[in-house]
C-alpha positions in Angstrom: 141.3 181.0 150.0 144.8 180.7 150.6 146.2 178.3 152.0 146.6 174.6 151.0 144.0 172.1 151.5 144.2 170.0 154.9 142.8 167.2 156.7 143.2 168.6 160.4 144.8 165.8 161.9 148.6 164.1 160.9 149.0 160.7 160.2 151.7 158.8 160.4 153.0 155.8 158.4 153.7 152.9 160.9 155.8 150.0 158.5 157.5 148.2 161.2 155.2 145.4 163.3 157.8 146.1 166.1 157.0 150.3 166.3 153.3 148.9 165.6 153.7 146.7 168.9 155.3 149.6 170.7 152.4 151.4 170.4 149.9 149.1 170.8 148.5 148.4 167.6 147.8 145.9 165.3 148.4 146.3 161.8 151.1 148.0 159.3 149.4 151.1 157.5 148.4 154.5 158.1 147.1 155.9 161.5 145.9 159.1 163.2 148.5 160.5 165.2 147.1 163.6 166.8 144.0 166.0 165.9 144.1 169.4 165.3 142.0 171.5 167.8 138.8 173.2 166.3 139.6 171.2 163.3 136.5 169.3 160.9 138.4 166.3 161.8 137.8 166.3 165.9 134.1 167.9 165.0 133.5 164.3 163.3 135.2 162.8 165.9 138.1 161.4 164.4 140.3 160.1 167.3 144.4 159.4 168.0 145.5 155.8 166.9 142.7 155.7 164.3 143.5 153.2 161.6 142.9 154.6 158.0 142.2 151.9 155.5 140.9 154.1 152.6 139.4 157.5 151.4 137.2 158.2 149.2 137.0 154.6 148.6 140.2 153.9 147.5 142.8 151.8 149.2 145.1 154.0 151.7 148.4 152.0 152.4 151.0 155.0 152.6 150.5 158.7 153.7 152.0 159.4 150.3 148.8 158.2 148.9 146.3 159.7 151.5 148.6 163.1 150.3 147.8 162.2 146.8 144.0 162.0 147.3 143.9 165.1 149.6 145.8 167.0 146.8 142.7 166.6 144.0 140.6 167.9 146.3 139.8 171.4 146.8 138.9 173.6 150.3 135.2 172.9 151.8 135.1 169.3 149.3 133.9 166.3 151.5 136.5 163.1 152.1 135.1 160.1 153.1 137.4 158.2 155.6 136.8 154.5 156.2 138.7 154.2 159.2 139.0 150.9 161.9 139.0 151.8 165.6 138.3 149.0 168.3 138.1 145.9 165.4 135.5 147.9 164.2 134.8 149.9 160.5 133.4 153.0 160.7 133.2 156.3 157.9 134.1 159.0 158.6 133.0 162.3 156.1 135.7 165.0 157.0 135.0 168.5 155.4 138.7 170.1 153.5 140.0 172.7 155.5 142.6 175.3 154.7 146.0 175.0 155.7 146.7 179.0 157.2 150.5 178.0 158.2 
């Protein structure tokens, strides 16, 4: 093991209800903004424009804080994702990858 620990998809911090509007979503937080390919995170079918309320239990309101969480964990440890998609709250159990680049 190498590399840092990753999440295979990047999320992006959306603080503005006028960006939110732009791109046709709802509420201020964190979201999905793409997936990497082949990653743990599309195997469990974690989609673009999902909305990230917490990991691991904990409340998720920045992606320094979603950072902070990832960084106690360690390659091949489970986080679980409670993410909203549609109005509706779904978990999502992502498997640490390693970061290679």
């Amino acid at each position: 093991v190498k590399g840092r620990p990753t999440l295979g998809f990047k999320p992006v911090e959306i603080t503005s209800m006028r960006v939110a509007q732009y791109y046709g979503l709802s509420r201020l937080g964190v979201y999905v903004s793409s997936v990497e390919k082949g990653s743990f995170a599309e195997q469990c079918g974690l989609q673009y424009k999902d909305y990230i309320s917490a990991a691991d239990g904990e409340t998720v309101a920045t992606v320094e804080r979603l950072e902070e969480i990832l960084n106690n964990k360690k390659i091949g440890d489970t986080l679980v994702l409670e993410i909203i998609r549609n109005n509706t709250v779904l978990d999502v159990v992502l498997v640490i990858g390693e970061q290679t680049n």
